[in-house]
C-alpha positions, -999 to +999 in steps of 0.1 A: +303+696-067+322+728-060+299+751-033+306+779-063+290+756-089+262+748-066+260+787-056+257+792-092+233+765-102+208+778-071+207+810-091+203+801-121+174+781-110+159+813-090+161+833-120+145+813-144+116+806-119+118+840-116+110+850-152+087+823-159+065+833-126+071+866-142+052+855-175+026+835-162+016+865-142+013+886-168-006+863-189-033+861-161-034+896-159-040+899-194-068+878-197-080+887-166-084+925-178-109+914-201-125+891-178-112+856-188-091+829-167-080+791-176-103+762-166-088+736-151-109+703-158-096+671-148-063+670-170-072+697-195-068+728-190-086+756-215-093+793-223-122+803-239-139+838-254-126+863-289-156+882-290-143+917-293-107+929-301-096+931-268-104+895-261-095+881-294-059+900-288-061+885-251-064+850-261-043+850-291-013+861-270-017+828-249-020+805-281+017+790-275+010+782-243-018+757-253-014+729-275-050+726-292-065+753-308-097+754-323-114+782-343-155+784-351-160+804-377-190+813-406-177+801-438-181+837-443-151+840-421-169+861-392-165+843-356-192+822-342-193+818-307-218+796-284-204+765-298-204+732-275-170+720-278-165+682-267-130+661-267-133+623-263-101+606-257-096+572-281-113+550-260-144+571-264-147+585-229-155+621-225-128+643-210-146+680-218-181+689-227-183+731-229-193+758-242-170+780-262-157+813-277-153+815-315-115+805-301-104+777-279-074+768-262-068+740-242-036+719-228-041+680-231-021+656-224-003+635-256-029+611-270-056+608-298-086+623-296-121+633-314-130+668-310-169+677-318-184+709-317-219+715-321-232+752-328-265+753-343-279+717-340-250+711-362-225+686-352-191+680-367-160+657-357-124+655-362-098+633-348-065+648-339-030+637-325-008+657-300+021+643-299+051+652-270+057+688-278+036+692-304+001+710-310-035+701-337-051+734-347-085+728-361-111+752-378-149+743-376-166+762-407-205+764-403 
């Protein structure tokens, strides 16, 4: 390789580490200002909260960084929050046990999974797939 091509190829690579750095800062920051910050729990990683525009708007702006996203709402359609959120991967083993927002975002890895939340001694279940670039989106009526 040419020492131009590899000049060139250096800063390409700064720049694009550059801009994502760039992003990922100003996500924190954003949830941040409203008092919110990822979780980090063995291999998932999660954002919680929506109570209030300001939050809602927060998390929303993170959603395609995440690639499960679950909603709690009343069948009403207003949010309910304080909802235990547990995700079991297919073998039955507990990866996450929490308490949530009316909105949850989380990174897992690619896998099946059951995804229970609880709010109210209520308790429902669904199983989900995330595949290899792909994201589950599930809603939780009560």
């Amino acid at each position: 390789m040419s020492e131009i091509k590899i000049m060139r190829s250096l800063l390409f690579t700064a720049i694009v580490t550059t801009l994502f750095a760039g992003t990922a800062v100003y996500a924190d920051d954003h949830l941040q200002a409203v008092g919110l910050q990822p979780v980090q729990v063995g291999d998932v990683t999660y954002v919680t909260g929506g109570i209030g525009d300001d939050e809602r708007s927060a998390i929303e702006s993170e959603k395609n960084n995440y690639n499960l996203h679950i909603m709690s709402a009343m069948k009403t359609g207003e949010f309910v929050s304080d909802t235990t959120i547990v995700i079991r991967n297919k073998q039955g083993e507990e990866l996450l046990n929490t308490t949530s927002g009316p909105l949850f975002y989380a990174n897992i890895p690619a896998g099946n999974y059951t995804v229970e939340s609880t709010n109210d001694g209520q308790t429902k279940s669904q199983k989900i797939a995330i595949r290899k670039g792909g994201s589950a989106h599930v809603h939780f009526g009560w």
